[in-house]
Structures are given as structure tokens and as C-alpha cells.
KENUNU-868912 format. One record per residue (C-alpha): residue in three letters; x, z, y; chain. Coordinates in Angstrom, 1 decimal. Example, Ala and Ser with C-alpha at 12.3 -4.5 7.8 and 13.67 -1.06 7.14 Angstrom:
BEGIN
@r->ALA&px->12.3&pz->7.8&py->-4.5&c->A
@r->SER&px->13.7&pz->7.1&py->-1.1&c->A
END
This chain:
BEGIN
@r->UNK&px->0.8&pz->-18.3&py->-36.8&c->A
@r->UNK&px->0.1&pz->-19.1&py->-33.1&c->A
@r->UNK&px->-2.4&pz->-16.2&py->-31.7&c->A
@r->UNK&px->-5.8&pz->-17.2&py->-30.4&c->A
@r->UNK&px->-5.0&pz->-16.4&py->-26.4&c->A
@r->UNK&px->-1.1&pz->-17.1&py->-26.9&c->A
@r->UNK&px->-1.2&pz->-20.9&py->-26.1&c->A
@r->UNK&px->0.9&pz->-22.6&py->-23.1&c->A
@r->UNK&px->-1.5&pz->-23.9&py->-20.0&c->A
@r->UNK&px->-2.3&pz->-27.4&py->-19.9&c->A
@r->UNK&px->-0.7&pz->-29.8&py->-17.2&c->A
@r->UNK&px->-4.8&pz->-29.8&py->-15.7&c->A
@r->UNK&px->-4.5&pz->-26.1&py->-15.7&c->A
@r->UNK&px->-1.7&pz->-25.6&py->-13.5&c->A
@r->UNK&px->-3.1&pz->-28.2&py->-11.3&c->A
@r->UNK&px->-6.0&pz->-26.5&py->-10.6&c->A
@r->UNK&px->-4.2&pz->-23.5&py->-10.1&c->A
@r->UNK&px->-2.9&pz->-25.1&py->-7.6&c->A
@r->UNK&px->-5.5&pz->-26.5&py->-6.0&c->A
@r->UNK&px->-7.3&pz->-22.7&py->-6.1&c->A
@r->UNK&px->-4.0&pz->-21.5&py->-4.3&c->A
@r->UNK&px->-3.8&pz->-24.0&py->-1.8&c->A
@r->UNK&px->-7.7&pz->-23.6&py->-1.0&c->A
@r->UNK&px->-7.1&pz->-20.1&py->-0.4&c->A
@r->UNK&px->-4.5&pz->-20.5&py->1.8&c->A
@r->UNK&px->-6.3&pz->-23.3&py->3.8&c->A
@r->UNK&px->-9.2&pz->-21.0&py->4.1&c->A
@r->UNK&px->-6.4&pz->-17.7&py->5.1&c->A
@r->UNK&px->-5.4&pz->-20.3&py->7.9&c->A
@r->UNK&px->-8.7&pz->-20.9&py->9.4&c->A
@r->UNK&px->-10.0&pz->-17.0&py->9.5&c->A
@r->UNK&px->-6.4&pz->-16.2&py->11.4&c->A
@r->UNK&px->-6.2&pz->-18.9&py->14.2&c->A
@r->UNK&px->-10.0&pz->-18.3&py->14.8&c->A
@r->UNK&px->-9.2&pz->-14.4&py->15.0&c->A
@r->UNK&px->-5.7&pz->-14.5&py->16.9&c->A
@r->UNK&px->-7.4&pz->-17.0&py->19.4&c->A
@r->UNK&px->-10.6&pz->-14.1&py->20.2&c->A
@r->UNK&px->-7.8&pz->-11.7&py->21.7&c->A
@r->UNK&px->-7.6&pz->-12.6&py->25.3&c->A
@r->UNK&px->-4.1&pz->-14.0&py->26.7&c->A
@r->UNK&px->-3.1&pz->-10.3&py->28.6&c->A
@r->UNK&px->-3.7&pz->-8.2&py->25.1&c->A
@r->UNK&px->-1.0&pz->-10.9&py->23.2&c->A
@r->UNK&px->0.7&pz->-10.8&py->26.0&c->A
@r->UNK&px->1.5&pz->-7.0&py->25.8&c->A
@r->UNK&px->1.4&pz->-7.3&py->21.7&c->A
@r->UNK&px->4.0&pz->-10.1&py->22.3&c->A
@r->UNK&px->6.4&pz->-7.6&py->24.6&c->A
@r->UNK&px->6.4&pz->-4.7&py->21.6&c->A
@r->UNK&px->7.4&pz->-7.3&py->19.4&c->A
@r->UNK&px->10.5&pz->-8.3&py->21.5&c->A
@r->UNK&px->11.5&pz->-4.6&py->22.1&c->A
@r->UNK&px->11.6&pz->-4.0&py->18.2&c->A
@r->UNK&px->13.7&pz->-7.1&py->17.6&c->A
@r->UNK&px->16.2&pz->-5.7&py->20.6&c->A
@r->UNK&px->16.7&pz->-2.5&py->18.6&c->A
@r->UNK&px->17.7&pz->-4.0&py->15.5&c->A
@r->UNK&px->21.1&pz->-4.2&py->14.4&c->A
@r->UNK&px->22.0&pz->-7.9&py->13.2&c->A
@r->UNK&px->19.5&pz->-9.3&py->16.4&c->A
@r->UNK&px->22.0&pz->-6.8&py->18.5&c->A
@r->UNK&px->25.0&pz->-8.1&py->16.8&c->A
@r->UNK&px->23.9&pz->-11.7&py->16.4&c->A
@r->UNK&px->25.6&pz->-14.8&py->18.2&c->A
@r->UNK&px->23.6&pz->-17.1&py->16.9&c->A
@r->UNK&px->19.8&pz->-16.9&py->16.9&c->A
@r->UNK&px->17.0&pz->-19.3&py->16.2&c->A
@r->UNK&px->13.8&pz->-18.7&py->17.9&c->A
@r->UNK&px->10.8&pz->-20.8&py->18.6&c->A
@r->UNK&px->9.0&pz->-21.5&py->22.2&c->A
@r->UNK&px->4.8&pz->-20.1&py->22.2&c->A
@r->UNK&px->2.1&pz->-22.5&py->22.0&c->A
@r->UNK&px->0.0&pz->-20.5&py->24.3&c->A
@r->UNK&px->-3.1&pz->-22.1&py->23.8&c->A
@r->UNK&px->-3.1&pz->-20.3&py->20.0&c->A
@r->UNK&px->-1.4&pz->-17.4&py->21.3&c->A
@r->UNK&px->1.4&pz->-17.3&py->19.2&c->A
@r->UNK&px->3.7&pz->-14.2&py->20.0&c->A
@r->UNK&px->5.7&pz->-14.8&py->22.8&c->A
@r->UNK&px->9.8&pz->-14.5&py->22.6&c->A
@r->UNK&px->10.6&pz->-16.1&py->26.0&c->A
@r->UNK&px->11.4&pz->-12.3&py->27.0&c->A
@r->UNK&px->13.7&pz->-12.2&py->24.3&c->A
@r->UNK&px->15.6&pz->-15.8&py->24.8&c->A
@r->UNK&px->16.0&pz->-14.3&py->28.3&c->A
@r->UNK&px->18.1&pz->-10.9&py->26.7&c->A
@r->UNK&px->20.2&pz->-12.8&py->24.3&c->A
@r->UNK&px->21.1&pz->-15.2&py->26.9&c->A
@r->UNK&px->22.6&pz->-12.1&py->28.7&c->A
@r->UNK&px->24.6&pz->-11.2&py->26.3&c->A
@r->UNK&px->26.0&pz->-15.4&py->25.8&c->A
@r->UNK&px->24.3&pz->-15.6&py->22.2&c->A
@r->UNK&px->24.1&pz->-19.2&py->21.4&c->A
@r->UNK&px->20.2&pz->-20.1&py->20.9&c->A
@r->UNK&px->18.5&pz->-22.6&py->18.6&c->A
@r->UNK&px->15.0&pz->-23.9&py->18.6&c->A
@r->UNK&px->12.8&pz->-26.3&py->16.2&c->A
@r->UNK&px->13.0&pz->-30.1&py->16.3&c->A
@r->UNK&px->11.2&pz->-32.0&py->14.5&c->A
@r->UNK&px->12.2&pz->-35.9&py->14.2&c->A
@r->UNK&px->9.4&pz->-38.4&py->14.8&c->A
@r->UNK&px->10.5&pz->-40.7&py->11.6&c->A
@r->UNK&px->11.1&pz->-38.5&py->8.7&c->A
@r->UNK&px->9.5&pz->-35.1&py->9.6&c->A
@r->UNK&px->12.5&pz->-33.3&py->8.7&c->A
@r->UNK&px->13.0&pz->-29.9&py->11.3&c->A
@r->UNK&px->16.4&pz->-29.3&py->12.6&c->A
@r->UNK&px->17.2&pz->-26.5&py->14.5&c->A
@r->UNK&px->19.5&pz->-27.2&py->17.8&c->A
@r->UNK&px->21.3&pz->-25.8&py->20.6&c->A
@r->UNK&px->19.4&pz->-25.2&py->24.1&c->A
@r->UNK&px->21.9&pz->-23.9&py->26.6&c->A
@r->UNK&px->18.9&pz->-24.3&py->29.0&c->A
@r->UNK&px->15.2&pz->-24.1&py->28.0&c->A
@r->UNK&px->14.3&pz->-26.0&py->30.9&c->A
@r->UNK&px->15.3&pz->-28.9&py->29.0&c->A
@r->UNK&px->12.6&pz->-28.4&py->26.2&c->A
@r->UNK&px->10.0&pz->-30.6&py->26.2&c->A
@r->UNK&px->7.0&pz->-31.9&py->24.0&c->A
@r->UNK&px->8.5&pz->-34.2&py->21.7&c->A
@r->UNK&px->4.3&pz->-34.7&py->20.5&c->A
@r->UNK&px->4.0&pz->-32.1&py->17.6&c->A
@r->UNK&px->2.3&pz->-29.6&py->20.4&c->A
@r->UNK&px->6.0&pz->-27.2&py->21.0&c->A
@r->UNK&px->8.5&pz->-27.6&py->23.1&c->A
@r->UNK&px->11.3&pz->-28.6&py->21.6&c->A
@r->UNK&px->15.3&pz->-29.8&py->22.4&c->A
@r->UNK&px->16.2&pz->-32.9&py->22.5&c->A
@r->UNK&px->16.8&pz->-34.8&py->19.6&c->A
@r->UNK&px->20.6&pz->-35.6&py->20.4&c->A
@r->UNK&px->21.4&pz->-31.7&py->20.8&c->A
@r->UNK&px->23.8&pz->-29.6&py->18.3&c->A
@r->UNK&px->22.3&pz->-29.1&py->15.0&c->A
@r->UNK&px->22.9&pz->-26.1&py->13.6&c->A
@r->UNK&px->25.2&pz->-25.7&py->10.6&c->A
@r->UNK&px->23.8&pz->-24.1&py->7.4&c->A
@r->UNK&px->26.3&pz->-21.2&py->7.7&c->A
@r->UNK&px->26.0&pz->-21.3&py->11.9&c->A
@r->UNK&px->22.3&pz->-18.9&py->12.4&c->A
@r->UNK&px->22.7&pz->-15.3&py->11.9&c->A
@r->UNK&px->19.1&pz->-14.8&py->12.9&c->A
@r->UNK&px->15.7&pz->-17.1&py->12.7&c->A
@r->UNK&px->12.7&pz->-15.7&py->13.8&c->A
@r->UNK&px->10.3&pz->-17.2&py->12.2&c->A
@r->UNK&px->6.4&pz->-17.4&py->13.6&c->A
@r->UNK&px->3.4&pz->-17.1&py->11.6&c->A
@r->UNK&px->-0.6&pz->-17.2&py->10.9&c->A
@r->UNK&px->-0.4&pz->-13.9&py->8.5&c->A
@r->UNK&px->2.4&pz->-12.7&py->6.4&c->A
@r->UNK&px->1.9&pz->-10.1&py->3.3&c->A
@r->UNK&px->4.0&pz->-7.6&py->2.3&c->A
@r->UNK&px->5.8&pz->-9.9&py->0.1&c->A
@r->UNK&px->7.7&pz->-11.9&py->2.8&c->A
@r->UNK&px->5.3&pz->-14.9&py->2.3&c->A
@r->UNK&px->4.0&pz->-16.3&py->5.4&c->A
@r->UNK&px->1.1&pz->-19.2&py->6.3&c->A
@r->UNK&px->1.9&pz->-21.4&py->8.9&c->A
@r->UNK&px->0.0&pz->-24.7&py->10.3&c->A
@r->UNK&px->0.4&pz->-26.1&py->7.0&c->A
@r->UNK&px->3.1&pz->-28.3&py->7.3&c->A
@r->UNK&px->5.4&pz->-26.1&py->5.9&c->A
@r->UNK&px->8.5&pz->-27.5&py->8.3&c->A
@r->UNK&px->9.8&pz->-23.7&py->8.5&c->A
@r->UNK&px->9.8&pz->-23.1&py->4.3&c->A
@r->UNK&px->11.4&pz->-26.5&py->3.8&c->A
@r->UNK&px->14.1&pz->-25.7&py->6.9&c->A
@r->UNK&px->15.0&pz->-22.0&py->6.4&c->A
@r->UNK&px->15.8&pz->-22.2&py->2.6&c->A
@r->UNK&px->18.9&pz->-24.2&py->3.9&c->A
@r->UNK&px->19.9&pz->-21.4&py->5.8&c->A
@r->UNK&px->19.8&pz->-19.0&py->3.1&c->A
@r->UNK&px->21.1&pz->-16.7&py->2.5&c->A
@r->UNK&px->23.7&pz->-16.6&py->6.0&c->A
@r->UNK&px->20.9&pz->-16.1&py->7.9&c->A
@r->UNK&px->18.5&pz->-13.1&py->7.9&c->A
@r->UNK&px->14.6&pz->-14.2&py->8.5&c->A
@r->UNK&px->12.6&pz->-12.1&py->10.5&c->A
@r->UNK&px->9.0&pz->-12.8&py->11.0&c->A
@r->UNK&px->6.9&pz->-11.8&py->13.8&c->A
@r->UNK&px->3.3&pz->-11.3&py->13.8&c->A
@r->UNK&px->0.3&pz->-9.0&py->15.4&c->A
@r->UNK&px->-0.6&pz->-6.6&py->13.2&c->A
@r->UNK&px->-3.8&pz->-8.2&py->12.7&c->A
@r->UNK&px->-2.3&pz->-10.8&py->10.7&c->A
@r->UNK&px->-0.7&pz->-8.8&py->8.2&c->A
@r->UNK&px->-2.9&pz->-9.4&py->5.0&c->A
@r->UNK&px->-2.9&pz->-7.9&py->1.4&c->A
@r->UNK&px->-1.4&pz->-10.8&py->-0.4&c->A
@r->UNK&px->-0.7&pz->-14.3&py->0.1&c->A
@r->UNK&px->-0.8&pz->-16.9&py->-3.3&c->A
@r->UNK&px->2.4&pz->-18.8&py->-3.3&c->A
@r->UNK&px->2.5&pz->-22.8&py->-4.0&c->A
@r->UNK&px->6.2&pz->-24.8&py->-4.8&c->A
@r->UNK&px->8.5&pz->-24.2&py->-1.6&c->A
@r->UNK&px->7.2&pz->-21.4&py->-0.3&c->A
@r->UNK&px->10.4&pz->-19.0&py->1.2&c->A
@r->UNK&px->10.2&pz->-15.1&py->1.5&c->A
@r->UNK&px->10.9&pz->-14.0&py->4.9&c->A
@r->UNK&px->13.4&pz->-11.0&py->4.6&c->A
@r->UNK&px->11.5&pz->-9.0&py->7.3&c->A
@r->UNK&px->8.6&pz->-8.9&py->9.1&c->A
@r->UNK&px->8.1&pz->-7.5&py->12.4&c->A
@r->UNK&px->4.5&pz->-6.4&py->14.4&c->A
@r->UNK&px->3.4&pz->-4.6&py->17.8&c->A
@r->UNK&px->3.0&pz->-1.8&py->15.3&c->A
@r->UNK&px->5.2&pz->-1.6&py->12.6&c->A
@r->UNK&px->8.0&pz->-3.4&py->11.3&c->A
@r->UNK&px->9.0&pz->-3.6&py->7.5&c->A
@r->UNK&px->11.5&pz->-5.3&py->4.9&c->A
@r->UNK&px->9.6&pz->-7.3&py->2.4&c->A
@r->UNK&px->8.7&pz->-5.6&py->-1.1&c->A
@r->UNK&px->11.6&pz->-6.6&py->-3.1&c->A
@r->UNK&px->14.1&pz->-6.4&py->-0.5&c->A
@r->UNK&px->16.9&pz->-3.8&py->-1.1&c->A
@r->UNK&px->17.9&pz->-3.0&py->2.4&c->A
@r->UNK&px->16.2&pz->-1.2&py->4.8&c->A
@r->UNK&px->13.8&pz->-2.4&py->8.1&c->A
END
């Protein structure tokens, strides 16, 4: 005989479920690029050079050849890696940065041998040019991988259009995902909707940690 709280949810339950998660995620956005944009330009600035020291000392950045990273939107002050492009360049790693195609909305990343050549190809970041190298799915060692707030689980929120979650997951699991943040935007716990990807590690101007199930160390 079937129990009285042992039942399987509904189709409309799982929706709404949904719908909750989603809303709280939309609402998680808002909060963080309202409170990452009070901190004046200098202070992310100095949060943004921390954060490119710690990824110099790891071990598969420091070994890396190649290494996806991602060009700051200063205007939101997202955490600057420019510093970083500049290091790896030294050392002839091969760098990759987001494109994402006018027509389908599908995000490639593709070789820049010169980040002069980025430009705003209208989704607000500069970006390579749409007939540079794509990377292979076994090519990246490395993406670095931006965020709103990421939780102790890996999870991240971005802008919402989830580009990164749909791109990274074809990556996987080559490539080790590092994402960088201010400490600020750390939270508690993120819900998870369908797609969402687990960043392997997550990087701040104060501490930097391996996601909760993760069996290796920071």
C-alpha cells in the first residue's frame, strides 16, 4: 500500500520548482551586480591584482599551454585578468577568449595571438574574430571562468544567458575550471536549474578553494 507522503511530484510541481529556483537566482543576480558595481574602480582594481597572483601560483595555470580567459567589462567591474594574459604570453601559452556568433548564440572559444584585435562583436565584451581558431574539446587545459557569485558547490550565476554552462561542459573534463570572484560574491548556496556546470575551483582576493565534492586539493 502506497504511504500517504510517499507519492512521485507532479509534472506542475517540478515546474514550479523551477520557476522558485530560477526566481531566486534572478533575484541573486540583481543584489550582486548592484553590490560589485558600489566598490569604486581602484578597490577591484587591487581585488582584481590578488586574484591574478593566486592563479600564477597554481600548478596546472603554471604548467598550462593552453588557457581560456575572458576580457573585463569595466563598466560592472568584473575582475580583471589583462595582468594575467600579459604573464602567460611570456611564457608563449596559447590564449583563448569567448565568441559568441550573432546567428545561433552558440559561444566558441578562439585563439588571440594579439588582444589588440578584440573587438565588440555587440554582446558588450570584447571578443576575437569570428574566423579565429576554435578551440578543440581536448585543446584548453585551463578556463577561467567569470562570475556574479559562486557557492561552495562550484555553481556560479552569470548574466543569465548561461553561454559559459552550455560551452564548458564540452570541455570537460580536459580542462580544469577555475572561477574567479571578490570575496563578496561568494554566497551560501546557489539552487541549480537543468545545465548548470560545477566549476572545479574557485578563486577570490582572499581565499581560494576546490568545490565541496571535489577530491583534489586548491
Amino acid at each position: 500500500m502506497e504511504k500517504p507522503f510517499d507519492h512521485q511530484p507532479h509534472s506542475h510541481e517540478l515546474a514550479s520548482d523551477d520557476v522558485i529556483r530560477r526566481r531566486v537566482k534572478a533575484e541573486l543576480r540583481k543584489r550582486m551586480r548592484g553590490l560589485r558595481n558600489t566598490f569604486p574602480a581602484d578597490v577591484c582594481a587591487t581585488k582584481s591584482r590578488t586574484i591574478v597572483r593566486k592563479l600564477t601560483e597554481r600548478q596546472d595555470v603554471a604548467t598550462a599551454k593552453n588557457v581560456a580567459l575572458f576580457w573585463p567589462i569595466e563598466t560592472r567591474h568584473e575582475v580583471d585578468l589583462r595582468d594575467l594574459d600579459a604573464q602567460l604570453r611570456k611564457r608563449s601559452v596559447r590564449l583563448f577568449y569567448p565568441a559568441i556568433d550573432p546567428e545561433t548564440k552558440v559561444m566558441t572559444f578562439r585563439l588571440v595571438d594579439d588582444v589588440s584585435i578584440l573587438t565588440d562583436l555587440t554582446f558588450g565584451f570584447a571578443a576575437p574574430q569570428k574566423d579565429a581558431h576554435e578551440a578543440r574539446a581536448d585543446e584548453l587545459d585551463v578556463i577561467v571562468v567569470p562570475a556574479l557569485a559562486i557557492a561552495p558547490s562550484g555553481h556560479r550565476i552569470g548574466y543569465g544567458a548561461g553561454y559559459y554552462d552550455r560551452t564548458i561542459v564540452r570541455f570537460l573534463p580536459h580542462a580544469v575550471t577555475i572561477g574567479v570572484a571578490y570575496d563578496f560574491q561568494i554566497v551560501a548556496e546557489i539552487p541549480v536549474t537543468e545545465g548548470d556546470v560545477a566549476l572545479d575551483f574557485v578563486i577570490t582576493d582572499t581565499r581560494a578553494f576546490a568545490r565541496e565534492d571535489a577530491d583534489v586539493a586548491p
